[in-house]
Structure formats: C-alpha cells, structure tokens
Residue frames as a rotation matrix with the C-alpha (Angstrom) as fourth column:
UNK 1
0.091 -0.996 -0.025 180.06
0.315 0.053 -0.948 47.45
0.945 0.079 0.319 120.60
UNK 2
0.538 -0.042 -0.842 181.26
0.833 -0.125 0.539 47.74
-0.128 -0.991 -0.032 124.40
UNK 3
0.966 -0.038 -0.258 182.25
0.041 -0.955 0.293 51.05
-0.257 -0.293 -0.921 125.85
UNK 4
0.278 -0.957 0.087 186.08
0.205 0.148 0.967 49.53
-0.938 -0.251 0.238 126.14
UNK 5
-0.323 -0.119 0.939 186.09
0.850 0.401 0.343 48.82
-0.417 0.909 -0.029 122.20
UNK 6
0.876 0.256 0.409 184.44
0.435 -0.785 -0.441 52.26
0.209 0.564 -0.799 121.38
UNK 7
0.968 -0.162 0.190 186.88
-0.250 -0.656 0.713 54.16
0.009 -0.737 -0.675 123.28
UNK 8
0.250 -0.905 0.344 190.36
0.127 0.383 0.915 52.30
-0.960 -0.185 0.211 122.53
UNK 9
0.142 -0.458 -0.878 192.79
-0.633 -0.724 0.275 53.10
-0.761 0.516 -0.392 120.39
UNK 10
0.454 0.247 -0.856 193.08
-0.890 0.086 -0.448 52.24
-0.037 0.965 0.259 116.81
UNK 11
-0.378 -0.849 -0.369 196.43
-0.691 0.524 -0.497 49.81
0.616 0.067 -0.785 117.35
UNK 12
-0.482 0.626 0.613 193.95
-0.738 0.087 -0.669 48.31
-0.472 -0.775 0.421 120.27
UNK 13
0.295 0.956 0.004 191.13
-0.621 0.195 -0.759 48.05
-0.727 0.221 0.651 118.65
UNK 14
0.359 -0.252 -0.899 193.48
-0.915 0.092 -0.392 45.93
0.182 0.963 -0.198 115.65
UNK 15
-0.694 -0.679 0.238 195.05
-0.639 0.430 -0.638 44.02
0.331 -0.595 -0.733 118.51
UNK 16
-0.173 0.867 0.467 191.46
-0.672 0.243 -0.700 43.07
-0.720 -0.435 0.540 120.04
UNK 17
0.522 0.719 -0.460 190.67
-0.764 0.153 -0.627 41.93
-0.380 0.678 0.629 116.82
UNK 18
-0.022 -0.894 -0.447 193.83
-0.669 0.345 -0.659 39.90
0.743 0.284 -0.606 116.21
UNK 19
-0.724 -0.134 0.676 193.09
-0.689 0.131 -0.713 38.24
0.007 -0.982 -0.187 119.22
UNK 20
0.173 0.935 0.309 189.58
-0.600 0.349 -0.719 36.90
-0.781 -0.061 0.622 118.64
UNK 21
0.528 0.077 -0.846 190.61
-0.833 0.239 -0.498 36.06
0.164 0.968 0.190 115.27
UNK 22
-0.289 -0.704 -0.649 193.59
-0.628 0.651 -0.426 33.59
0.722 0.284 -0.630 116.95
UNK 23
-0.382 0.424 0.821 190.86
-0.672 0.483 -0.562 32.30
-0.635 -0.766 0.100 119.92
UNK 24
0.436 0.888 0.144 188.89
-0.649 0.422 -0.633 31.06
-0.623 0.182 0.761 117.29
UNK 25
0.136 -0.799 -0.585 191.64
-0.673 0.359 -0.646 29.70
0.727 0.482 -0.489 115.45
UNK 26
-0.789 -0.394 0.471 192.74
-0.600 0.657 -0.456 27.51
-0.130 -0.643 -0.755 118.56
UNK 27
-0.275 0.688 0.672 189.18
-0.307 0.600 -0.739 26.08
-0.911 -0.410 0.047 118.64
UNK 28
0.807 0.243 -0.539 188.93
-0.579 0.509 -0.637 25.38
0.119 0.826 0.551 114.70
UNK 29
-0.360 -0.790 -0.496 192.37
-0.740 0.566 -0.364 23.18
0.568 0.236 -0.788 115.14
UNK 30
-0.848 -0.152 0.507 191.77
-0.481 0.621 -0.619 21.62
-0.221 -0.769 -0.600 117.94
UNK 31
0.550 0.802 0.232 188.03
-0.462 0.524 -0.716 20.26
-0.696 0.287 0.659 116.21
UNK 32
0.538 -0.358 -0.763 189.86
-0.714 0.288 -0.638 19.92
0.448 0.888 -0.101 113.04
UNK 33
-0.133 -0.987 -0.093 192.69
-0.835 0.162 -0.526 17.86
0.534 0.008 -0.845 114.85
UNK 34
-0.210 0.313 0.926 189.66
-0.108 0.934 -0.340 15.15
-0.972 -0.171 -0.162 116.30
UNK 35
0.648 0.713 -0.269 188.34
-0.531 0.169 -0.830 15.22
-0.546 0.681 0.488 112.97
UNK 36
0.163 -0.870 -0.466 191.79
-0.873 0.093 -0.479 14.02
0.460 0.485 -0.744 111.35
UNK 37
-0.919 -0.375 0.119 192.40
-0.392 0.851 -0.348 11.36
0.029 -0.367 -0.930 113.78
UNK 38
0.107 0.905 0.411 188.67
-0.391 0.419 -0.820 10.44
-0.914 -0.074 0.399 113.94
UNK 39
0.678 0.154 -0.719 189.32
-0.710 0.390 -0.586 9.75
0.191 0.908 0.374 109.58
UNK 40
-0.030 -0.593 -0.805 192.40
-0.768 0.530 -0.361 7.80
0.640 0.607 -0.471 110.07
UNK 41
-0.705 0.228 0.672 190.89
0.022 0.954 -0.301 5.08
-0.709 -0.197 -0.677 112.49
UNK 42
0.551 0.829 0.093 187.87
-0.274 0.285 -0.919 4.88
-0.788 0.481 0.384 109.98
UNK 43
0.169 -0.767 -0.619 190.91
-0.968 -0.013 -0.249 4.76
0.183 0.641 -0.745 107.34
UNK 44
-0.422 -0.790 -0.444 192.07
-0.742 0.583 -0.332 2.15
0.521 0.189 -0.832 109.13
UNK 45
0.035 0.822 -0.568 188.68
0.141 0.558 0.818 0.45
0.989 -0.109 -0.096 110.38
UNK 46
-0.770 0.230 -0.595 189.31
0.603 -0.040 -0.797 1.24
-0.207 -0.972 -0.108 114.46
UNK 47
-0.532 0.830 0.166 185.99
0.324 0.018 0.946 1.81
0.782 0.557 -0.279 115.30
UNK 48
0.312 0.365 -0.877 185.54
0.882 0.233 0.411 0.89
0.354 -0.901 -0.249 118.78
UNK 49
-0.225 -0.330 -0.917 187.31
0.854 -0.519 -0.022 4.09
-0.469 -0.788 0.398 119.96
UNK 50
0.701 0.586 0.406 186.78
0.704 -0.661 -0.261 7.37
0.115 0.469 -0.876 119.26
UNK 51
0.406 -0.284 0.869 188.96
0.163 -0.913 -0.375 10.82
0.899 0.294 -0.324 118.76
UNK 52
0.512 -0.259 0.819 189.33
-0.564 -0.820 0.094 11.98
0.647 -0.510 -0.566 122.03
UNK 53
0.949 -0.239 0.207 190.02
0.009 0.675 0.737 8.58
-0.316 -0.698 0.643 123.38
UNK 54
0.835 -0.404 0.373 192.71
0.527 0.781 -0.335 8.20
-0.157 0.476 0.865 121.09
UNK 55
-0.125 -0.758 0.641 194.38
0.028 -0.648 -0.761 11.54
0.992 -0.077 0.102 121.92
UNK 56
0.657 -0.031 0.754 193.88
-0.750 0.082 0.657 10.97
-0.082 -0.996 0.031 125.68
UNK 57
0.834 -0.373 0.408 196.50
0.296 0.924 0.240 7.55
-0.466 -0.079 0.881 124.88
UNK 58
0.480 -0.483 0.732 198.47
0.100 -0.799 -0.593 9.59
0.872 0.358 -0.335 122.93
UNK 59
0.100 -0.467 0.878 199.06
-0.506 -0.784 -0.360 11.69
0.857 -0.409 -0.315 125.45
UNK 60
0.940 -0.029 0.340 199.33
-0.275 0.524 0.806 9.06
-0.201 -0.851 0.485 128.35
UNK 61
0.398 -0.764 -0.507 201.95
-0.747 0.052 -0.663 7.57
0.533 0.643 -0.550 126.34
UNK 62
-0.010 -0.463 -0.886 204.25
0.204 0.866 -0.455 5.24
0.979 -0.186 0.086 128.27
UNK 63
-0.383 0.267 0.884 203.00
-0.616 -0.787 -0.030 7.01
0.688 -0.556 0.466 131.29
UNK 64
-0.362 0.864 -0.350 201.17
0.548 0.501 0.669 5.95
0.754 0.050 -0.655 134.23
UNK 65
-0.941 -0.331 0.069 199.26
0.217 -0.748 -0.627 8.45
0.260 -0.575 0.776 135.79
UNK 66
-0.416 0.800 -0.432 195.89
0.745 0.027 -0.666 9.43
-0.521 -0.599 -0.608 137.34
UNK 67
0.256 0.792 0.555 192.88
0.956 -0.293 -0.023 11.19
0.144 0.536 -0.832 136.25
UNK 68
0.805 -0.079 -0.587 194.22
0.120 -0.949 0.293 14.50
-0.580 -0.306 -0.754 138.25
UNK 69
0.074 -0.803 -0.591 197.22
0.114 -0.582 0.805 14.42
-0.991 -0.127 0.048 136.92
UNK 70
-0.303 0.287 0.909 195.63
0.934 0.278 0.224 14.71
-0.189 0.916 -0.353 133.54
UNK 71
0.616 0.758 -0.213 193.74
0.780 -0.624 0.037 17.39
-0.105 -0.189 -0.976 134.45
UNK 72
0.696 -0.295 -0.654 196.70
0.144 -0.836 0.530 19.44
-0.703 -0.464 -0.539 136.11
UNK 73
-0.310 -0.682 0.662 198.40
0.758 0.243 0.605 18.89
-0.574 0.690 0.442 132.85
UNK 74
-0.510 0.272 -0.816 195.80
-0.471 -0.882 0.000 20.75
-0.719 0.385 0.578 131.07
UNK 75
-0.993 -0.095 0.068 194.78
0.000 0.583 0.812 17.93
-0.117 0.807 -0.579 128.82
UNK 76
-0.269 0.935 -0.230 191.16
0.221 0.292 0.930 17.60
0.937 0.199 -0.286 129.74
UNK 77
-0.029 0.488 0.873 188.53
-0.597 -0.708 0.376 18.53
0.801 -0.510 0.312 132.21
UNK 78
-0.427 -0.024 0.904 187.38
-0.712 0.625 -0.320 16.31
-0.557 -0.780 -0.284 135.36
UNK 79
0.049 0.692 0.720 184.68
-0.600 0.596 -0.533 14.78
-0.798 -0.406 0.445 134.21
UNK 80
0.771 0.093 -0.630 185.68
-0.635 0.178 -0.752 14.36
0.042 0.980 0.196 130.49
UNK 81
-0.544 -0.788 -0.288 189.03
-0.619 0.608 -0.497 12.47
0.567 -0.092 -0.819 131.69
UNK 82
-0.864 0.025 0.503 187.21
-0.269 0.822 -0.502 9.84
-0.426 -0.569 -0.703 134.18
UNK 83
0.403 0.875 0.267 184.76
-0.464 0.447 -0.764 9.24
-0.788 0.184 0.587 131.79
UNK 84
0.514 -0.354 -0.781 187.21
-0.637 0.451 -0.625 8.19
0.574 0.819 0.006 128.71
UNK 85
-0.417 -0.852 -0.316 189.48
-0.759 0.518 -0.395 6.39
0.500 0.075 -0.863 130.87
UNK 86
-0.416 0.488 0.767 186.56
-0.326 0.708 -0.627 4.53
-0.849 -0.511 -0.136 132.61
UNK 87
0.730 0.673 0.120 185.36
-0.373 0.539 -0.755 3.46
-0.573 0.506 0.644 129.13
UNK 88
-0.008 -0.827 -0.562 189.27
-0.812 0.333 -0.479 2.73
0.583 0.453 -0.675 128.05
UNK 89
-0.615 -0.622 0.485 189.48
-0.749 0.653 -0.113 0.57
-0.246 -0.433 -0.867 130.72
UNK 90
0.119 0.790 0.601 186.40
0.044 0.601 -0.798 -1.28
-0.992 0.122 0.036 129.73
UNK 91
0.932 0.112 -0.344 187.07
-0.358 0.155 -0.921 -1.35
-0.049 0.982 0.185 126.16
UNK 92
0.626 -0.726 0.283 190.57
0.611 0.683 0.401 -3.10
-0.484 -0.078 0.871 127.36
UNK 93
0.717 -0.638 0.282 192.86
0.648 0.458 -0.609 -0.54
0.259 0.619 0.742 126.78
UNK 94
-0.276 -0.662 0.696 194.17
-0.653 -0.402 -0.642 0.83
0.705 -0.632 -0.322 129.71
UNK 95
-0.040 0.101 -0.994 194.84
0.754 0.655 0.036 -1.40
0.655 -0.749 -0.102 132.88
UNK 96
0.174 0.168 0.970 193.90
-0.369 -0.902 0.222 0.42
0.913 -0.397 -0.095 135.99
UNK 97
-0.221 -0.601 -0.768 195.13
0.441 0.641 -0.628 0.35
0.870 -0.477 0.123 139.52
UNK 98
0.952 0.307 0.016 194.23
0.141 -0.481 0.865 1.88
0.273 -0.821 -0.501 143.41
UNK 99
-0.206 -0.789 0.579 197.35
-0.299 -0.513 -0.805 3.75
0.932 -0.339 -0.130 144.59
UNK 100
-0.247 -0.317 -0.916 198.90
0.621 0.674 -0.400 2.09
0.744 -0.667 0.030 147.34
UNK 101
-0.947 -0.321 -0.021 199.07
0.240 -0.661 -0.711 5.54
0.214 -0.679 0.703 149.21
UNK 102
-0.591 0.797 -0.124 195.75
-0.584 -0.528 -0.617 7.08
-0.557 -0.292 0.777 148.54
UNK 103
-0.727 0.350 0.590 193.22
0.475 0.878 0.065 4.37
-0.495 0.328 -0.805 147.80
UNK 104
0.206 0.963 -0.175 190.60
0.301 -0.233 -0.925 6.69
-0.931 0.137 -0.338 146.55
UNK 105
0.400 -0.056 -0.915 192.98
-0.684 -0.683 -0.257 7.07
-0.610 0.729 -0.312 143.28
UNK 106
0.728 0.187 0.660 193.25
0.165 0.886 -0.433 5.09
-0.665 0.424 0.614 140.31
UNK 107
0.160 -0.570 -0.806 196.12
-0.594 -0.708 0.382 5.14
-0.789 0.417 -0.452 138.47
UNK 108
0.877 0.332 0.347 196.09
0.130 0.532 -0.837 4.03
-0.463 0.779 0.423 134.44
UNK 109
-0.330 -0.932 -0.153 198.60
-0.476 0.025 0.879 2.66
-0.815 0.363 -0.451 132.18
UNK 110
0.023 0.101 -0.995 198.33
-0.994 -0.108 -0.034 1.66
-0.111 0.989 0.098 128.33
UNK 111
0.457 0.337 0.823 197.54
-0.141 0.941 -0.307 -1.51
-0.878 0.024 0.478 127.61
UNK 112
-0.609 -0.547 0.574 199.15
0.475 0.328 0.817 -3.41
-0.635 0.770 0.060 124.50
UNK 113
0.048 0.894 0.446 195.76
0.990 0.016 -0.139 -2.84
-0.131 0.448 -0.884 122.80
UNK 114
0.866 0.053 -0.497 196.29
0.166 -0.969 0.185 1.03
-0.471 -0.243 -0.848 124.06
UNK 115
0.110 -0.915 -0.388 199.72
-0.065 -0.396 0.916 1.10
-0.992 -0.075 -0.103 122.46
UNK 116
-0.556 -0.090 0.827 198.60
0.815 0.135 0.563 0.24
-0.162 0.987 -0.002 119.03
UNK 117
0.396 0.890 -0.225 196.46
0.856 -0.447 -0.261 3.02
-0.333 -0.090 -0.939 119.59
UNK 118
0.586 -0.632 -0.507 198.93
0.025 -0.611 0.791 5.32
-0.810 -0.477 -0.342 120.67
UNK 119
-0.428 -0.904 -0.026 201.32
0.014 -0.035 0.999 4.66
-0.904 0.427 0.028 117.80
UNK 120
0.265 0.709 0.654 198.19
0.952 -0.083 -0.295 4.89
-0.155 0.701 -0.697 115.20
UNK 121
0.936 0.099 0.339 198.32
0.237 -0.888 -0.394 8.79
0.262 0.449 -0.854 116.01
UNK 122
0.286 -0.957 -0.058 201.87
0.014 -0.057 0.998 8.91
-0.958 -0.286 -0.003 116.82
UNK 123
-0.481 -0.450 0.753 202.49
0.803 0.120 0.584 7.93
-0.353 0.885 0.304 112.93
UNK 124
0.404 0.721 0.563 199.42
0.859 -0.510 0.037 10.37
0.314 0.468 -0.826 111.75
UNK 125
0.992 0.111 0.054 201.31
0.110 -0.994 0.021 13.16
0.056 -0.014 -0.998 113.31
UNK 126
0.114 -0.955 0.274 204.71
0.469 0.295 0.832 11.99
-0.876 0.034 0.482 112.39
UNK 127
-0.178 0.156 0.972 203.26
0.971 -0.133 0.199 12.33
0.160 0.979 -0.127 108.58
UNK 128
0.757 0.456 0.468 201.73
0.541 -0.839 -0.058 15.47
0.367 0.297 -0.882 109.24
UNK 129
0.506 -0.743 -0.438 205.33
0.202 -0.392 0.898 16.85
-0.839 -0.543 -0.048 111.00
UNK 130
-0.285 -0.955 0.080 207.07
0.352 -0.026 0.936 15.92
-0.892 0.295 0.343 107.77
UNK 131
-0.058 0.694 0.717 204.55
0.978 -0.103 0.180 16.46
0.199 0.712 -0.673 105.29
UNK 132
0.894 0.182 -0.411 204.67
0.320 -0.899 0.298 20.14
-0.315 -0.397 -0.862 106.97
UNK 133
0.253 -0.836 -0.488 208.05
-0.147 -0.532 0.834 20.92
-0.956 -0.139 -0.257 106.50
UNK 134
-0.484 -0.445 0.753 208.64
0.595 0.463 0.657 18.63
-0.641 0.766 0.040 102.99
UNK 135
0.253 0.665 0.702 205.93
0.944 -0.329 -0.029 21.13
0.212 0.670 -0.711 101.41
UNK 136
-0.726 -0.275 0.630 207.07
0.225 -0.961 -0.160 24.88
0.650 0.025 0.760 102.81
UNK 137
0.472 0.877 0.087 204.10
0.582 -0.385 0.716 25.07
0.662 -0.288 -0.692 105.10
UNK 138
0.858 -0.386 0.339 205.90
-0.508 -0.536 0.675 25.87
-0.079 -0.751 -0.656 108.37
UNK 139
-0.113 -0.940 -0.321 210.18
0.121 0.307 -0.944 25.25
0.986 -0.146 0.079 108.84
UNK 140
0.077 -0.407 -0.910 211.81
0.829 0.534 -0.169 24.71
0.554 -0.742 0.378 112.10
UNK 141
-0.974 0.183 -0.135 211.53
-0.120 -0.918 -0.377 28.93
-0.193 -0.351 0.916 113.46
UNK 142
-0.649 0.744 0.156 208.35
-0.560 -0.607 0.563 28.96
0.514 0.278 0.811 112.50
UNK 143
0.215 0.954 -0.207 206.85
-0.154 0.242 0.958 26.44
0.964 -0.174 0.199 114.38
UNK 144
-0.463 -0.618 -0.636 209.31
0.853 -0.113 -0.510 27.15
0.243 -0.778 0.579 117.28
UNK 145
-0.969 0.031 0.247 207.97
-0.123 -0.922 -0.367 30.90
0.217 -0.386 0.897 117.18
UNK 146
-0.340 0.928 0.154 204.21
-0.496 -0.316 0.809 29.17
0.799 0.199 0.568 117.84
UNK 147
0.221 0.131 -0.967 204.71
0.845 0.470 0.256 26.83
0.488 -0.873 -0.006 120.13
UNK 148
-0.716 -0.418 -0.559 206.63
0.698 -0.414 -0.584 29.73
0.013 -0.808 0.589 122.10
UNK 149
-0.796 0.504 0.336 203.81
-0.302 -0.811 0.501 32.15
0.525 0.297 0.798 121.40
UNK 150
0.288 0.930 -0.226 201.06
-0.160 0.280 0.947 29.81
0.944 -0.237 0.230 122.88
UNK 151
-0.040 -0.481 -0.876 203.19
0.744 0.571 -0.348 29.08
0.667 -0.665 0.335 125.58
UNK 152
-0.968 -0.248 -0.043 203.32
0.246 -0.899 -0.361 32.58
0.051 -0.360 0.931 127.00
UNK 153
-0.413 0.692 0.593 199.50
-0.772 -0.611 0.176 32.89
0.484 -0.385 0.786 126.49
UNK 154
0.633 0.644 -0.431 198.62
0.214 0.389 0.896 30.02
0.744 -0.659 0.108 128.20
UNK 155
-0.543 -0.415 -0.731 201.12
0.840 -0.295 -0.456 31.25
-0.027 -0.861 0.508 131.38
UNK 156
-0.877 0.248 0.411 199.17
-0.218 -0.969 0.119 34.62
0.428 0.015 0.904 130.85
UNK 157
0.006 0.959 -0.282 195.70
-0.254 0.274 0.928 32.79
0.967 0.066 0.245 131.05
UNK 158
0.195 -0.401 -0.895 197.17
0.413 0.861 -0.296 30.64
0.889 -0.312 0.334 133.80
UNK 159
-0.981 -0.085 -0.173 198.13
0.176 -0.766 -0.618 33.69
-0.080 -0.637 0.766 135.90
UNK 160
-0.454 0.860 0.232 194.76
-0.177 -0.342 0.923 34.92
0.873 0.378 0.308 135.02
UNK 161
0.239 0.816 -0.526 193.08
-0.141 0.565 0.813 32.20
0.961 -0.120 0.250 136.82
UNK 162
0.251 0.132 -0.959 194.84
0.780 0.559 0.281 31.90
0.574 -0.818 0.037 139.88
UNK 163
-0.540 -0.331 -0.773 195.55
0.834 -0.331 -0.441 35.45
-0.109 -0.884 0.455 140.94
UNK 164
-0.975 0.160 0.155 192.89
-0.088 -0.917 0.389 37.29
0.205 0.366 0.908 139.98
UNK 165
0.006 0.933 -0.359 189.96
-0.395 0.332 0.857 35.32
0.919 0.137 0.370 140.25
C-alpha cells in the first residue's frame, strides 16, 4: 500500500476506492460494448468489418472529417484512427479525399456501404436505449446524472493533461 493510501483518511481511502472501482468499470463497458456490436454483425453475417470499425462509422455519421479531427474528438488514438479508416476505405466504405487547403490531409465520408453500417449499430443501440428504460434499468435522471458525471471527469482528466503535464 502507498504512503498516500496509508496515511489518508477513512472517507479518502472509500473515495480512492470508489474510484478504481468506476475506472475499471469504464474499461469493462467499453470491451463489453465491442463485444455487443461485434455479436450483432455475426447475428447478422457482416463479417468483413469488425467492432471498432463499425463504431468509428457510427461515430463519423453523416460527417466528413479527418483523421485529427477524430482524434481531437477523443474517439480514438493516431494510429488506431488512420489505420481503420485506411482499411474502410479499402474495404469500400468510406470515400476519401486530399483537402483542397492542406494537401497532406485526407478527409473521409461514409460511403452507402458505410451507411448500412452505421445504421446496423444505430438500431443495436436504439434497442438497447429502449430496452433500458422499458425494463427499469436506468429512466431519463438517471442516465442524465451519468452522462453529466463522466462529463466533468473527463474535463477534470482533460485539465489534467494540458496544465499540469
């Protein structure tokens, strides 16, 4: 146990723990939440793509936007975003383009192909929206008071990173 953790108070030391308990909690959804869309293309036989591709389209949506501005979104790292959307565009479902302005960027948009994608997990997390609420899991405060909860620690994290480091 670290010096901090001996030494901190009880309400702390409950907090500390409460904490770890809701890091690890982000990273079991966020597997759990390829693993879900990874069953329902095998559900529905899409093969050719995989999970993260299919929440990188998703989230492109009717967009069209460049590999940074993926990034500065938060969605995904460098290299993990210009490696799915260089194998989207080769698997035909994003068209890609050189920006008039700055030729050394490529900017991507959804292909038809990419929009059946896109509306695959668009429905899968339609169902799971209502299928939440039609069962008691979480109502309309309650998943308002998480979204606003992560929201505040990723501005906390966010600060973290750029005035401290």
């Amino acid at each position: 146990m670290s010096m901090e953790m001996q030494i901190a108070p009880a309400g702390a030391k409950g907090f500390m723990s409460s904490y770890l308990e809701s890091l690890a909690l982000v990273e079991r959804l966020h597997r759990l939440l390829l693993d879900v869309i990874k069953d329902e293309f095998e559900r529905l036989g899409v093969l050719e793509i995989n999970a993260v591709q299919g929440l990188l389209l998703f989230n492109i949506g009717d967009n069209e936007v460049t590999a940074g501005e993926l990034k500065s979104r938060g969605y995904y790292q460098g290299s993990n975003v210009s490696y799915n959307l260089k194998k989207l565009v080769e698997m035909g479902f994003m068209h890609h383009q050189r920006c008039e302005i700055d030729r050394r960027s490529v900017r991507v948009r959804l292909t038809q192909r990419g929009r059946e994608i896109r509306d695959i997990v668009a429905g899968l997390f339609s169902r799971h929206a209502e299928g939440l609420q039609t069962r008691g899991v979480l109502e309309q405060a309650g998943i308002e008071d998480i979204t606003s909860s992560l929201k505040r620690v990723e501005r906390y994290w966010t600060d973290q990173i750029r005035y401290i480091y």
